[in-house]
SEMAR-6956 format. One record per residue (C-alpha): residue in one letter; residue number from 0; x, y, z. Coordinates in Angstrom, 2 decimals. Example, Ala and Ser with C-alpha at 12.3 -4.5 7.8 and 13.67 -1.06 7.14 Angstrom:
2
r:a; k:0; px:12.30; py:-4.50; pz:7.80
r:s; k:1; px:13.67; py:-1.06; pz:7.14
***
This chain:
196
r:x; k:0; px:220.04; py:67.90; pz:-73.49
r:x; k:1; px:222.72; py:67.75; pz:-75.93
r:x; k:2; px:223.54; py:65.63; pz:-78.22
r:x; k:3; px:226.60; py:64.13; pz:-80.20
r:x; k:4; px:225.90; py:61.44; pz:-82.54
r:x; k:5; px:228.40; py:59.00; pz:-84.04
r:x; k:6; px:227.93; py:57.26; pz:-87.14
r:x; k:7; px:230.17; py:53.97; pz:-87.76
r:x; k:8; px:231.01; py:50.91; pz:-89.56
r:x; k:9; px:229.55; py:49.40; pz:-92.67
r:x; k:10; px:225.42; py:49.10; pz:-91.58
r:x; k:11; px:226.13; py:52.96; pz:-90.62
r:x; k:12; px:225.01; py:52.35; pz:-87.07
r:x; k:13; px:224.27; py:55.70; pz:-84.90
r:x; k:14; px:226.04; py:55.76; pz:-81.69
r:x; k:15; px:225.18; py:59.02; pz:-79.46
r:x; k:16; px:226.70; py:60.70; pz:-76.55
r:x; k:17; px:224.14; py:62.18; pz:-74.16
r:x; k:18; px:225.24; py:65.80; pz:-71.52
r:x; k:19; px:223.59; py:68.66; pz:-70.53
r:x; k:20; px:226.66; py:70.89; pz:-70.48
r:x; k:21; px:230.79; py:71.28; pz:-71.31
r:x; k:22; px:232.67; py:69.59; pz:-68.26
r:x; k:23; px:229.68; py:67.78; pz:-67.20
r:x; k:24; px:228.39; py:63.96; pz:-67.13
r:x; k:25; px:227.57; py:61.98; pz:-70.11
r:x; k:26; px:225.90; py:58.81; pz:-71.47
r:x; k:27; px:226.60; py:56.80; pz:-73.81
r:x; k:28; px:224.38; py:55.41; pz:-76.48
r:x; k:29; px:225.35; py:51.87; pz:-78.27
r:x; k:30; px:228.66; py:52.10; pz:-78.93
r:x; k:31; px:229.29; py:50.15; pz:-82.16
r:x; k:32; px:232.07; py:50.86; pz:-83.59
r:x; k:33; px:235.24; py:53.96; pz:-83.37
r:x; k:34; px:236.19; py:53.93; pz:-79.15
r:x; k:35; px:238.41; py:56.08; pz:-79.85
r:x; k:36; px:236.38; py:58.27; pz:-81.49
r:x; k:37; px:234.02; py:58.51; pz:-78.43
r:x; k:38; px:236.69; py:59.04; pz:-76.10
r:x; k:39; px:238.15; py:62.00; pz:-78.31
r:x; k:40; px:234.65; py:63.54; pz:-78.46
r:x; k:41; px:234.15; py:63.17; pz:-74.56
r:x; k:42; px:237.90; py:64.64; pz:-73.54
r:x; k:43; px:237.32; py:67.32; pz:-76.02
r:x; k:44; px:234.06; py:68.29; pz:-73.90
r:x; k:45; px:235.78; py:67.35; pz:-70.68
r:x; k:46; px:232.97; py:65.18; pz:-69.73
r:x; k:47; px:232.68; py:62.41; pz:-67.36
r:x; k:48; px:231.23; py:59.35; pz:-68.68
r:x; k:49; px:228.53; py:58.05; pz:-66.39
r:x; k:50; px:227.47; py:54.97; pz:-68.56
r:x; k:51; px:227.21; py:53.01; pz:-71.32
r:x; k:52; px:223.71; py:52.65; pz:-72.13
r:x; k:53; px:222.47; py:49.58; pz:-74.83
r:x; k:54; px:219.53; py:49.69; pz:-76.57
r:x; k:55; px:219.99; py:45.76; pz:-77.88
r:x; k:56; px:223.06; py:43.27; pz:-77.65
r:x; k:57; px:223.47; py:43.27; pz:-81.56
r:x; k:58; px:227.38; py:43.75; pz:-82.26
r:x; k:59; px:226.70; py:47.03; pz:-84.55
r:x; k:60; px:225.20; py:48.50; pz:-81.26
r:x; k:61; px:227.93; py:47.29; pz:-79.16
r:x; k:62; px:231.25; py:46.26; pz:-80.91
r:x; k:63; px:232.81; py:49.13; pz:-79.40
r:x; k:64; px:231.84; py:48.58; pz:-75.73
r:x; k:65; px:234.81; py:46.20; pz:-74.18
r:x; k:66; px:237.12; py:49.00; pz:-75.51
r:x; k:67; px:235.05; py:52.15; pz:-74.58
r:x; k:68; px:234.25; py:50.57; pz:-70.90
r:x; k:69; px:238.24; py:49.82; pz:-70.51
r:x; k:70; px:239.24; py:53.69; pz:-71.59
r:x; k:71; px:236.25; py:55.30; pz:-69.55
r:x; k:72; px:236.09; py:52.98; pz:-66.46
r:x; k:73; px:232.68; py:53.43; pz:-66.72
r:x; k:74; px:229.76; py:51.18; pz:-66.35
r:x; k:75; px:227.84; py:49.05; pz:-68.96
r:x; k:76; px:223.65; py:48.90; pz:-68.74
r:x; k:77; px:221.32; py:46.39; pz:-70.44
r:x; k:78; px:218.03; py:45.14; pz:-69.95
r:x; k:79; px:217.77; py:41.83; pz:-68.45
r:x; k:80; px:215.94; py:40.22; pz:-71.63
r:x; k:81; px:219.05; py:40.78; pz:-73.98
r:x; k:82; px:221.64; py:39.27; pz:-71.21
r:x; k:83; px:221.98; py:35.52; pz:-72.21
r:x; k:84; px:222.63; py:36.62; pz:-75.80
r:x; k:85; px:225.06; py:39.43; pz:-75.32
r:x; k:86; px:227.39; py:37.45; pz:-72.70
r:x; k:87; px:229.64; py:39.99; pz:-72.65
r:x; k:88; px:230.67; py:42.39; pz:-69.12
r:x; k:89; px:227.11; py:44.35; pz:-67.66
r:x; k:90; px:227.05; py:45.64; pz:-64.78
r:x; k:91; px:223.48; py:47.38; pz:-64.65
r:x; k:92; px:220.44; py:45.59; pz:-65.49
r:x; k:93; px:217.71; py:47.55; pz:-67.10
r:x; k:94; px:214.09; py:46.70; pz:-65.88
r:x; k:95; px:211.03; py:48.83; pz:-68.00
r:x; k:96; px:210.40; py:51.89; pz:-66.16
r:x; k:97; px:213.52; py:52.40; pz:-64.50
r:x; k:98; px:214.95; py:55.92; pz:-64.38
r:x; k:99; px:218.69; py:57.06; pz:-64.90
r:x; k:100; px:219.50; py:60.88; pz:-64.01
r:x; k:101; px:221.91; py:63.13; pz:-66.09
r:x; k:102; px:222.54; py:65.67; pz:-64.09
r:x; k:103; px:219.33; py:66.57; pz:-63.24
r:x; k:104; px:217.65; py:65.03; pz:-66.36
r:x; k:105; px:215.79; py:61.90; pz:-65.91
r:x; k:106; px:215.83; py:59.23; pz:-68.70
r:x; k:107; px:213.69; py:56.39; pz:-68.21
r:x; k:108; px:214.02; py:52.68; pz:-69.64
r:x; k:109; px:211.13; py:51.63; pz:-72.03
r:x; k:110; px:210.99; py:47.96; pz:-72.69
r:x; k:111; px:210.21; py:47.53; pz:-76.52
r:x; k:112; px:210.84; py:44.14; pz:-77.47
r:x; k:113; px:210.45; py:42.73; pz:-81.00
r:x; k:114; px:213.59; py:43.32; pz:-82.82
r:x; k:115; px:215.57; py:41.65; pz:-79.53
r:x; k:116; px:213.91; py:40.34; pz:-76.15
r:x; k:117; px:215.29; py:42.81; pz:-74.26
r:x; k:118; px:214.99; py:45.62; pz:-76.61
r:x; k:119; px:214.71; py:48.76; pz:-75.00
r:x; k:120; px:214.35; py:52.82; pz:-75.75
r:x; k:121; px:215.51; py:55.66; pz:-73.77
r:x; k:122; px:213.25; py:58.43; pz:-73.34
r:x; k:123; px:213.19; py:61.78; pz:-71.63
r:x; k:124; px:209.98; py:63.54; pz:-71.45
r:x; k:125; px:211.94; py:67.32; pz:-70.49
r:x; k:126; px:213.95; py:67.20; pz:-73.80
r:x; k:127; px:210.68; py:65.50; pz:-75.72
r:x; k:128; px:213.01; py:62.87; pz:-77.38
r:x; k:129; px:213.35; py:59.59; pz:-77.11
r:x; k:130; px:216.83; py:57.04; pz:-78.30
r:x; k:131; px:214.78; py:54.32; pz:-80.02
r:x; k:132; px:217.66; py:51.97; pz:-81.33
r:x; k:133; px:216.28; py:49.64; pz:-84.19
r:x; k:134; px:213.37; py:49.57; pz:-82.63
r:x; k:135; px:211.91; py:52.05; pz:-84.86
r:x; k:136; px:213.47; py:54.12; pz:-87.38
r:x; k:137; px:212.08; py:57.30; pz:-89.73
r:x; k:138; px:210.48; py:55.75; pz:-92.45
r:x; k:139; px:210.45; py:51.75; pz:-91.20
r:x; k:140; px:210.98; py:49.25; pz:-87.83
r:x; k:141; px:213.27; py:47.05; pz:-86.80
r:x; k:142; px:213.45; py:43.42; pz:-88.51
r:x; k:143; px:211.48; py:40.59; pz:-86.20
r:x; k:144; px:213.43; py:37.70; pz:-88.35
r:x; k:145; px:216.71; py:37.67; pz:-86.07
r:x; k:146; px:217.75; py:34.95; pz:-83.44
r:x; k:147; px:215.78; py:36.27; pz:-80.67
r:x; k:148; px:213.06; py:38.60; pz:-82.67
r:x; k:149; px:209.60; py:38.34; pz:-82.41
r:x; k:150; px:207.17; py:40.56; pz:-84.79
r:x; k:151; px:203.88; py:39.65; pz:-82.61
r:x; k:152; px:206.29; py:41.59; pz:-79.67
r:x; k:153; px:207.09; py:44.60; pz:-82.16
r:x; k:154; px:203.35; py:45.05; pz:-82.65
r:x; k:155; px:202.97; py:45.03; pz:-78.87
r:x; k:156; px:206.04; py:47.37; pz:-78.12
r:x; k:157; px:204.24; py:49.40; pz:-81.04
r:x; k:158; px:200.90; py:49.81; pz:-79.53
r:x; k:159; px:201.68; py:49.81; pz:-76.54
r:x; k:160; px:204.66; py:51.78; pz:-76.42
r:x; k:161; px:205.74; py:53.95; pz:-79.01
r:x; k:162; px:202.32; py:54.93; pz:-80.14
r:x; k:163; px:201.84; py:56.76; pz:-76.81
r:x; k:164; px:204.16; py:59.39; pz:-78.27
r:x; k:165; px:203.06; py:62.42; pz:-78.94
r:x; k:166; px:203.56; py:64.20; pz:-82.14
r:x; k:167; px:206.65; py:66.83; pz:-80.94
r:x; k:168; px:208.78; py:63.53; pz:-79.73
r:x; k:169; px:212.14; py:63.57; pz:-81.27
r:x; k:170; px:213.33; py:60.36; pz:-82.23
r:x; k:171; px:216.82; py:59.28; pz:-82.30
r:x; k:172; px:216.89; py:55.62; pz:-83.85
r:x; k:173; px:220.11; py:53.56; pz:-84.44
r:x; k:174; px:220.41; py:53.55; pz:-88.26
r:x; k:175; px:219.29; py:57.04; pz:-90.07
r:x; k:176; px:218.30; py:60.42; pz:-89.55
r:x; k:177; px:216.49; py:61.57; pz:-86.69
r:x; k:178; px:213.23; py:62.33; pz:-87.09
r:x; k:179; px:209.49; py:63.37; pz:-85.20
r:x; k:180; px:206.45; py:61.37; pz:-84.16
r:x; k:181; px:204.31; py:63.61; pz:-86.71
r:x; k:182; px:206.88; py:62.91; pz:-89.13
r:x; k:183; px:206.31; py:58.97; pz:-88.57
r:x; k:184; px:202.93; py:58.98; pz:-88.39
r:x; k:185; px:203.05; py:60.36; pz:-92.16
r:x; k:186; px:205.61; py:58.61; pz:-93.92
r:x; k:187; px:206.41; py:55.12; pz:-91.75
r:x; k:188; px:204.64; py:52.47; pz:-93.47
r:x; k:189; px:204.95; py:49.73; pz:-91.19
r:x; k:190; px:204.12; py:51.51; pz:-88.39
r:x; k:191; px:201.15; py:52.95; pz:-90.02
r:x; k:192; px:199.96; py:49.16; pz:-90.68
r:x; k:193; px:199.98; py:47.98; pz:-86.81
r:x; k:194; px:198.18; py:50.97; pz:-85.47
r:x; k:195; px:195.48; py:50.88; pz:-88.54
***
């Protein structure tokens, strides 16, 4: 899989766009900020965008949406849990374990609530990577002390979820550099403190 990340407004929020191959299908990964800036990328690679795919409702993950859906004619996918506080336009609702194909690739929905309800990462076992939004990040996770956060759900979604990883997993989180599972299980703090 390839990958094209876009970095925008003033919390630096990483917005990716997802394609196996020039003239080919893409997704797209929370949109916060710079449409237009997608949309050049995405001619440029004459791609055809099959998605918008949301991590979380918060506005630095999808200020851009509206505008990118409108230019793209493409559809917009969020888990259910996130729906009553984004109220914007969705037209796919995300359930945990559901599976998305880019051509030929499957990505499948991981529900990892605690920084949102309906927080959610995208992972694809083929590339060994995985689009965590702010669920977690390199060297921390995502704050529980929002609206609709929870931190007993982050420990869950922590357990349960992301600590099934295995160490070659690439992560791709919405604020920061990439990173690996080996490289979190070193240096990220708070993660280190749920799993003991």
């Amino acid at each position: 899989m390839k990958i094209k990340r876009i970095v925008g407004g003033n919390l630096e929020s990483n917005g990716y766009i997802l394609f196996q191959r020039e003239g080919g299908s893409c997704f797209v990964i929370d949109p916060g900020y710079n449409a237009d800036q997608f949309v050049k990328q995405i001619k440029e690679l004459h791609l055809k965008t099959k998605g918008i795919l949301l991590t979380h409702h918060h506005y630095d993950h999808t200020g851009a949406v509206e505008r990118l859906r409108e230019l793209e004619g493409c559809p917009v996918y969020m888990h259910w849990g996130d729906l009553d506080m984004y109220k914007a336009h969705v037209d796919t609702v995300l359930e945990h374990g559901m599976k998305l194909d880019l051509d030929g690739e499957e990505i499948m929905v991981l529900h990892t609530p605690g920084h949102t309800e309906g927080g959610v990462c995208f992972y694809s076992e083929k590339s060994r990577l995985v689009f965590t939004g702010d669920t977690i990040f390199n060297v921390d996770l995502g704050r529980t002390d929002l609206k609709d956060g929870s931190e007993h759900k982050m420990k869950e979604s922590i357990k349960n979820v992301v600590n099934k990883w295995e160490n070659d997993i690439q992560i791709y989180p919405g604020h920061g550099d990439s990173c690996n599972m080996k490289f979190v299980r070193k240096y990220n703090r708070e993660f280190l403190d749920i799993i003991g």
